[in-house]
C-alpha positions in Angstrom: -1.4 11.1 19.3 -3.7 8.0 17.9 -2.3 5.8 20.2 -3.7 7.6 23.3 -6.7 7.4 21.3 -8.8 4.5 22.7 -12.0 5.4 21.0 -13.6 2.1 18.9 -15.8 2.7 15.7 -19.1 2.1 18.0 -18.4 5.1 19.7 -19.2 6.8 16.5 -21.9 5.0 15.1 -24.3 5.0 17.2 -26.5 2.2 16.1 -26.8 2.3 12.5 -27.8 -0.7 10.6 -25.3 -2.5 8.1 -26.7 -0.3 5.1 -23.3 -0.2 2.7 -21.5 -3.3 0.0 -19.1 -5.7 1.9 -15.4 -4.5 2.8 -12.3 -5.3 1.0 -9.1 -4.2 2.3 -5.3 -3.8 0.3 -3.3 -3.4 2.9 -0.1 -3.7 1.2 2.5 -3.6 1.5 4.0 0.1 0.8 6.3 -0.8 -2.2 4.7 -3.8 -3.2 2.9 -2.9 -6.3 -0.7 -1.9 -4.8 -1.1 1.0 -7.0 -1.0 -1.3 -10.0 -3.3 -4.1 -8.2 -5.7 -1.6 -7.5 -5.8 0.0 -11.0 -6.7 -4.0 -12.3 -9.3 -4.2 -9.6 -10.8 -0.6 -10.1 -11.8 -2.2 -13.2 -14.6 -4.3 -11.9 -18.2 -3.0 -11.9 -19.4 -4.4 -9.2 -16.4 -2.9 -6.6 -15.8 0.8 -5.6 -12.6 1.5 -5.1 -12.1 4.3 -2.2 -10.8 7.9 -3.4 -8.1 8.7 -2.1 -7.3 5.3 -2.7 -5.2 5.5 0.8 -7.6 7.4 3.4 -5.6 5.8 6.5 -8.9 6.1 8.4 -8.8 3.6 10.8 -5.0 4.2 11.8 -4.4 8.1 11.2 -7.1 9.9 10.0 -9.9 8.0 12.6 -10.5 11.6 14.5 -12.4 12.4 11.1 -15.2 10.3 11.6 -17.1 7.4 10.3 -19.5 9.7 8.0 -16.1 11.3 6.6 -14.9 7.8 5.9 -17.6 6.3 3.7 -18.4 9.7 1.8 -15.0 9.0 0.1 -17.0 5.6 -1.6 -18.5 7.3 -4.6 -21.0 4.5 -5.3 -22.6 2.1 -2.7 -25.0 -0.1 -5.5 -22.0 -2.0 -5.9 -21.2 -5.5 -4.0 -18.0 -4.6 -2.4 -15.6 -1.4 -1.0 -12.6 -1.5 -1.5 -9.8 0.3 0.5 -6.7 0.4 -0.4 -4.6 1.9 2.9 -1.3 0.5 3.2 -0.9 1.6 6.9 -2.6 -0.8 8.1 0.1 -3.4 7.4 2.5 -1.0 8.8 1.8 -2.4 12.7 2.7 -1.8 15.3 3.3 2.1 16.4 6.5 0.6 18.5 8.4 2.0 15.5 8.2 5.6 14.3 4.1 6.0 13.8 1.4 7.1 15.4 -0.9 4.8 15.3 -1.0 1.1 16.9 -2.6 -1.7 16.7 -6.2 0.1 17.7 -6.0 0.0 13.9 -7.1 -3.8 13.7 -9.7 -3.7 16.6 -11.4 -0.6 14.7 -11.0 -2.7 11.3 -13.0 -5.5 13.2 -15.4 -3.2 15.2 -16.6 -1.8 11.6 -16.0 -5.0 9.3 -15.8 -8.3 11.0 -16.9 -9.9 7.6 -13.6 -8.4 5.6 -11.7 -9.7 3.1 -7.7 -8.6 2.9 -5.3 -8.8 0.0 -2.0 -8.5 1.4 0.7 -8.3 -1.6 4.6 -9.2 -0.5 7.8 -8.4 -2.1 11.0 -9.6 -1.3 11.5 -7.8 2.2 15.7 -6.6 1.4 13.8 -5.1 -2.2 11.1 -4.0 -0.6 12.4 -1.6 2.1 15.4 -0.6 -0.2 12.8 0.5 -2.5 11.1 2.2 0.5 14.3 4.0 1.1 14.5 5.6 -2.2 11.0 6.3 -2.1 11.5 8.5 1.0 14.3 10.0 -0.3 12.5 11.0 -3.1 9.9 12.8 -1.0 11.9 14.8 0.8 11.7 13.3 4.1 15.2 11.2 3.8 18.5 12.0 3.8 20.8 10.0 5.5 22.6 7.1 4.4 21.2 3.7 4.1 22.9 2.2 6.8 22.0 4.9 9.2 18.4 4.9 8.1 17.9 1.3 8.4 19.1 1.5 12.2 17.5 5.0 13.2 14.0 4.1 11.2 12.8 0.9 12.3 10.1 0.8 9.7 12.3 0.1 6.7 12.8 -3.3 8.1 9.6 -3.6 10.3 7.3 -3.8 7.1 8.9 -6.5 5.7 8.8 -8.7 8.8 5.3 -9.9 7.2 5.0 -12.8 9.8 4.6 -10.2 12.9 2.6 -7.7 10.9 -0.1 -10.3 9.8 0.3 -12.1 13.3 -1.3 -8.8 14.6 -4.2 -9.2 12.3 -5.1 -12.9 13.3 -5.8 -12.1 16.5 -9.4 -10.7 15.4 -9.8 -12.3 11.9 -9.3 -16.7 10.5 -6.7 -16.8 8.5 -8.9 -17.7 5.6 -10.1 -14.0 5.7 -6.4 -13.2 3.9 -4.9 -13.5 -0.1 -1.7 -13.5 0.1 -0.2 -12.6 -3.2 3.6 -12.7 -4.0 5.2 -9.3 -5.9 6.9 -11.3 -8.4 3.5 -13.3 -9.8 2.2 -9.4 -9.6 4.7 -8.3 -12.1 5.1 -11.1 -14.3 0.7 -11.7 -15.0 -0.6 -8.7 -13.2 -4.1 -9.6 -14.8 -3.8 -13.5 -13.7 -3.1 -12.1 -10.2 -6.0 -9.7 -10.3 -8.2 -12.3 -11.4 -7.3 -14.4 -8.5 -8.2 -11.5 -6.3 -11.4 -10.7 -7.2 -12.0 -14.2 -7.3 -11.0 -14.9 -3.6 -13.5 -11.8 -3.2 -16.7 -13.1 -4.4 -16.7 -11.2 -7.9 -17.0 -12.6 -11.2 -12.8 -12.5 -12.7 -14.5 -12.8 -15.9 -17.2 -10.7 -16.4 -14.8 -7.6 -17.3 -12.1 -7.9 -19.8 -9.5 -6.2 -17.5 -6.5 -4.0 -19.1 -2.8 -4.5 -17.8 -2.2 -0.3 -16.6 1.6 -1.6 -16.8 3.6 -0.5 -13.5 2.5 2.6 -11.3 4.3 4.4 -8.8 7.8 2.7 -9.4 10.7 4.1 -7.6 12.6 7.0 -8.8 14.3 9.8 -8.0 14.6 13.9 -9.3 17.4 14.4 -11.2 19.0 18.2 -10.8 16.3 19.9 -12.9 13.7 17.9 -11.6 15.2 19.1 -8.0 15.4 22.7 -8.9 12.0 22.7 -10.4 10.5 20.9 -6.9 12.3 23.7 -4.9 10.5 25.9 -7.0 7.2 24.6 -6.7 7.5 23.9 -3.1 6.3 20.4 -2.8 5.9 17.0 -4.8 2.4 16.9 -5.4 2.6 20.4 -7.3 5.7 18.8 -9.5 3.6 16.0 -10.1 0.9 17.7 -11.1 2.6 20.1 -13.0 4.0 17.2 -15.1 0.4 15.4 -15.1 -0.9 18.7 -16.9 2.4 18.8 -19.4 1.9 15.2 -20.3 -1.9 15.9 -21.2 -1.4 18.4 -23.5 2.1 17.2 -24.8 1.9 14.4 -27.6 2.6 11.3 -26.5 5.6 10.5 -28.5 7.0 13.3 -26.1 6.6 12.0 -22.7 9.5 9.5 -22.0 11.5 12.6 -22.6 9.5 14.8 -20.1 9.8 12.0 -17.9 13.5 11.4 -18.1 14.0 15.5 -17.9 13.0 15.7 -14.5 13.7 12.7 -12.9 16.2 9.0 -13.5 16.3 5.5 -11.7 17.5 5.0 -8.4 20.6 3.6 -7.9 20.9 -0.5 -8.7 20.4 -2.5 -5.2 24.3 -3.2 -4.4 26.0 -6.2 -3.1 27.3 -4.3 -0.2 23.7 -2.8 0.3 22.0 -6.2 0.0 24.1 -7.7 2.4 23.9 -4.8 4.8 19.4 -5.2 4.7 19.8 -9.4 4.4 20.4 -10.1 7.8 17.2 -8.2 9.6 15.1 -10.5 7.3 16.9 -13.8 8.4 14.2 -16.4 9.0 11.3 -14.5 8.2 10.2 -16.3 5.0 9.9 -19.9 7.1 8.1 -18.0 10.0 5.9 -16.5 7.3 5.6 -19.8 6.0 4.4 -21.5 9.2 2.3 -19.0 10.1 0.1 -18.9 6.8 1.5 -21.1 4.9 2.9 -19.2 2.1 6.3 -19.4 0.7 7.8 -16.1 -1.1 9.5 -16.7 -3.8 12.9 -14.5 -2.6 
């Protein structure tokens, strides 16, 4: 279990010079349109985005070492790394993970000159997206209201003033963009801009092209199921449809799309009301911690 795991990054660096491009850090959060940030920021020449996008190194995957960690950097004559893990805003392990806030002191340890982006979304949309997005994998099943009380971290990620409160303790405020979900969807390349501007990279020396939303919640419908159960997981139903879309013409794939899977359900009064009070307060405490306002 990480959390036993005291280790720091010195332990396994031994004392290697500073030979890689500056850190950059997403960390999130889950549900809060990073996929689509990072496919904006990807863009830029002069930043290397890491693949897998989400390597969870210094929370879950840290037992793999520091050599495993920047091999997944394809490129290091760029200016800046960027890794995209949305775990690390998922603090602390209190709730139902295995990893604590080690995760921030190892972050430090390895990258006391990081920059973070930290994207917010309305925290009742947010973790009822969450929800549906679990549900969708497989690892959900129960009804909202008893998931909400028996998983902690539906509502624990949207308490954004704790979660960043963790991080301040080893990195200035200053070291943090804070960008609202709703600017994000409404001028993703405006927002991106502002990003890689707050990073040190020229906005405007790539003309960068809207990818329109990724990852948006969904769920299988009952083909979509039975094909999954077939299959055996998501990722081979995923990339079976990948493969289908590349070869299918394109006037063809909203109706791939909508055979195997449709929306989730429409955020109810009765389910907004159920998720509103765990939030109550948090936008002013955000607010006087960092000084943004969300616009929820």
């Amino acid at each position: 279990e990480f959390s036993r795991d005291r280790r720091s990054v010195t332990d396994t660096l031994s004392t290697r010079p500073l030979d890689r491009p500056r850190m950059a850090y997403l960390v999130g959060v889950q549900k809060s349109g990073t996929t689509t940030l990072t496919a904006l920021l990807k863009q830029h020449p002069d930043l290397e985005v890491c693949v897998p996008e989400e390597p969870q190194y210094f929370s879950v995957n840290f037992d793999r070492g520091i050599d495993w960690y920047r091999s997944l950097f394809a490129r290091d004559d760029v200016e800046m790394w960027l890794d995209g893990s949305t775990s690390y805003a998922m603090l602390p392990a209190a709730w139902d993970a295995t990893w604590d806030v080690d995760t921030v002191q190892r972050v430090h340890e390895y990258s006391p000159e990081a920059l973070f982006i930290y994207v917010l979304r309305a925290p009742v949309d947010r973790a009822y997206s969450a929800y549906w997005h679990e549900r969708r994998q497989g690892r959900e099943s129960r009804e909202l209201e008893q998931a909400i009380r028996e998983r902690r971290s539906y509502v624990g990620a949207g308490l954004y003033s704790e979660r960043l409160a963790v991080w301040l303790e080893n990195f200035s405020l200053d070291r943090f963009h804070l960008v609202d979900f709703k600017d994000l969807v409404e001028q993703p390349v405006q927002v991106a801009k502002g990003c890689l501007a707050f990073l040190g990279l020229d906005p405007d020396c790539v003309q960068l092209e809207d990818p329109g939303r990724r990852n948006q919640s969904f769920q299988y419908s009952r083909s979509g199921n039975a094909l999954r159960s077939f299959l055996g997981t998501n990722d081979r139903l995923e990339g079976v449809a990948r493969f289908v879309a590349r070869l299918a013409p394109e006037w063809s794939h909203r109706w791939i799309k909508g055979s195997i899977t449709r929306s989730i359900p429409p955020l109810s009064e009765a389910d907004r009301k159920l998720l509103s009070p765990h939030f109550d307060g948090e936008r002013e405490r955000l607010e006087t911690l960092s000084g943004f306002r969300g616009g929820w």
